[in-house]
C-alpha positions in Angstrom: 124.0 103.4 -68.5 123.2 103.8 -64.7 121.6 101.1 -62.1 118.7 100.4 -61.3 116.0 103.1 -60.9 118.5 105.7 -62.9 116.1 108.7 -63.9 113.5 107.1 -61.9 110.2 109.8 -61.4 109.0 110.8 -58.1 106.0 108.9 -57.0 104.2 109.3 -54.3 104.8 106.1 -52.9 107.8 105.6 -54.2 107.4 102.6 -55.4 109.2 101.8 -58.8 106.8 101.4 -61.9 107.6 100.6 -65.6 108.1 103.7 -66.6 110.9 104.5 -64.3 113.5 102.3 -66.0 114.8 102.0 -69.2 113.3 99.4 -71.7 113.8 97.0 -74.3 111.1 96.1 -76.5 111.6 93.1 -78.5 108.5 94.2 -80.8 110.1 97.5 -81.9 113.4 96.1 -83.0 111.5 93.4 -84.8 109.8 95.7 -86.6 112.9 97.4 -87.5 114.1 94.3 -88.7 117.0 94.6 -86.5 116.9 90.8 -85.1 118.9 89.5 -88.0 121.2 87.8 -87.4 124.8 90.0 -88.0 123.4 93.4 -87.2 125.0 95.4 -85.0 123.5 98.7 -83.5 123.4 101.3 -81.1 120.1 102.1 -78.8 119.6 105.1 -76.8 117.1 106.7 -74.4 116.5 110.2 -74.1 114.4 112.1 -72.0 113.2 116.2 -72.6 116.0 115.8 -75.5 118.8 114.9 -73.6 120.4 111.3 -74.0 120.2 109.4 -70.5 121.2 106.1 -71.5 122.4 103.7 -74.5 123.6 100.0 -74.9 125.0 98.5 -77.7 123.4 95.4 -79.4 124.5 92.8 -81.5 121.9 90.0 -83.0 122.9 86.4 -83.8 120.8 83.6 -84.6 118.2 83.2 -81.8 120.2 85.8 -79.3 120.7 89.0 -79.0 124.0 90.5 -77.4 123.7 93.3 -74.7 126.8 95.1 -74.2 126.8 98.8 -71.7 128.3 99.8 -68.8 126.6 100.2 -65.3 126.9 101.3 -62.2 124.5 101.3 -59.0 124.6 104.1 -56.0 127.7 105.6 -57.4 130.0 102.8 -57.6 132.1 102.0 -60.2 131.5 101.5 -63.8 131.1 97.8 -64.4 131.4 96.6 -68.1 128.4 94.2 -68.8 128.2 91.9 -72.1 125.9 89.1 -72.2 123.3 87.0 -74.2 119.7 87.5 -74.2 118.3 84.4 -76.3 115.1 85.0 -78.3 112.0 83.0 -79.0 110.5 82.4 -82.0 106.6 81.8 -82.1 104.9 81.1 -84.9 101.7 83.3 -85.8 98.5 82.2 -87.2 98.1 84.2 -90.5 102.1 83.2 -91.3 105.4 84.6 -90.1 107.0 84.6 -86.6 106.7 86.2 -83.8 109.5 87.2 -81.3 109.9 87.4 -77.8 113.0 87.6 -75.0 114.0 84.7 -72.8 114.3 86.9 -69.2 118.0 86.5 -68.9 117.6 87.4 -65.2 119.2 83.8 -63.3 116.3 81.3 -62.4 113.8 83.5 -64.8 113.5 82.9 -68.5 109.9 84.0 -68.6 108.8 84.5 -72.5 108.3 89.2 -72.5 108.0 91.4 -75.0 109.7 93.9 -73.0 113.1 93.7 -70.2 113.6 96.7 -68.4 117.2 97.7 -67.4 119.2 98.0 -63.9 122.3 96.2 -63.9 120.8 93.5 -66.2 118.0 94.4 -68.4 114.7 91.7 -67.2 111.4 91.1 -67.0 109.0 93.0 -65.2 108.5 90.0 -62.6 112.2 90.5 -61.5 111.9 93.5 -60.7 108.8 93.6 -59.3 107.8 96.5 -61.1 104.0 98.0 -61.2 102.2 99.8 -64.1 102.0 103.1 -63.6 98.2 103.0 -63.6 98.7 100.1 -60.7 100.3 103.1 -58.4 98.9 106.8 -59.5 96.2 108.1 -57.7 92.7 109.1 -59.2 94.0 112.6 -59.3 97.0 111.6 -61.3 94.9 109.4 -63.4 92.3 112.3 -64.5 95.3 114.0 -65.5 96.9 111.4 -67.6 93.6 111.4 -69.3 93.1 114.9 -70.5 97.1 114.7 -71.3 96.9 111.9 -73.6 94.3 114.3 -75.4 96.6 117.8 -75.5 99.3 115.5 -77.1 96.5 113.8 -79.9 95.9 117.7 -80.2 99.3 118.4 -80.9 99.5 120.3 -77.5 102.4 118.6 -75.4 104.8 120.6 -75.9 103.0 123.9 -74.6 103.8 125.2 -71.3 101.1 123.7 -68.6 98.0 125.9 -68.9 98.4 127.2 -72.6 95.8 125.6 -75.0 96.6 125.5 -79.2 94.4 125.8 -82.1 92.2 123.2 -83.6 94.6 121.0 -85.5 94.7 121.1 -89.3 92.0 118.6 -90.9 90.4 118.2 -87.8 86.0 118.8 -87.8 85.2 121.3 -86.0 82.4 119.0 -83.9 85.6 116.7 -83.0 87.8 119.3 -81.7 84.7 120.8 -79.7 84.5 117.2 -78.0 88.1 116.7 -77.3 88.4 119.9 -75.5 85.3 119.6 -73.4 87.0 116.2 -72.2 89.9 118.1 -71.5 88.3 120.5 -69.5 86.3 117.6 -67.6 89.1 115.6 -66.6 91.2 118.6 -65.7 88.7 119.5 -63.3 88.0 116.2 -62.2 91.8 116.3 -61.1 91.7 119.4 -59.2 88.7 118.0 -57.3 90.6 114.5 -56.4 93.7 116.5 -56.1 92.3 118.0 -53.0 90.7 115.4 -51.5 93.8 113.5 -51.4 95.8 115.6 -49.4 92.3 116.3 -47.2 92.8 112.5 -46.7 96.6 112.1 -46.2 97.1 115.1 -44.3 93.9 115.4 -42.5 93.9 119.5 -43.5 90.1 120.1 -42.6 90.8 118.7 -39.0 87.7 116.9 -37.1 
């Protein structure tokens, strides 16, 4: 597994966001009723495909084992194997709910999620943004009518191709998705420009 900010995405500030590191969400392994204690399992991230990073995990009673290799700018691989202890939380209609303990030294803030560098922890430790905290409007339109094409089925399309009407979908609902599409695809081409108007003043006085 790399450092920090492995496979991080450009952004235009470059300032790193939670979707530029890998992540560990207690929630999803709960739900795959991998916290009991005994399991032992592999986790991987992939990205268009190809496998970019994986740990191996080992769950014991209120812990959780991380064991991967890392390495930041290059260096050498350093073998990491540590405890992540878990929190229990009791929920109102019955059962328990499970968080992390940030393992990160002087941390221990109760997350659902760690992301990984060196050490996978919280979001605080890293001082990581949402993405939503960082893109601009332009980028934001364009999440938008995104989020549709993949509802649609779409995502895997090259950019600019639309698909048919998905099986089992009304006609009236369709009709309304791509209209938004359309809307926030030109809404993004509008921002789009007036960004770089801004930031490189290409109009002039």
């Amino acid at each position: 597994m790399g450092g920090s900010g492995s496979g991080r995405r450009w952004h235009w500030d470059a300032v790193a966001t939670t979707d530029s590191m890998y992540s560990l969400d207690v929630r999803r392994l709960s739900r795959k009723g991998l916290l009991a204690p005994g399991n032992r399992f592999g986790w991987h991230w992939s990205r268009g495909g190809e496998r970019i990073g994986e740990i191996q995990i080992e769950a014991q009673a209120g812990s959780i084992i991380l064991k991967y290799r890392s390495r930041s700018g290059g260096g050498d691989w350093e073998s990491m194997n540590y405890p992540v202890r878990l929190i229990s939380q009791p929920c109102n209609l019955g059962g328990e709910r499970q968080w992390f303990a940030c393992p990160a030294r002087g941390c221990g803030r109760r997350v659902a999620l760690l992301y990984g560098g060196r050490i996978f922890a919280c979001r605080h430790c890293y001082r990581l943004a949402y993405p939503s905290q960082r893109e601009q409007s332009f980028q934001r339109y364009q999440r938008r009518a995104n989020a549709i094409k993949t509802r649609l089925g779409w995502d895997s399309l090259p950019w600019g191709d639309w698909g048919p009407k998905p099986k089992g979908m009304h006609q009236s609902t369709f009709d309304r998705l791509t209209a938004e599409i359309e809307h926030f695809e030109a809404a993004s081409d509008v921002a789009f420009v007036g960004y770089f108007q801004t930031r490189f003043d290409l109009l002039g006085d």
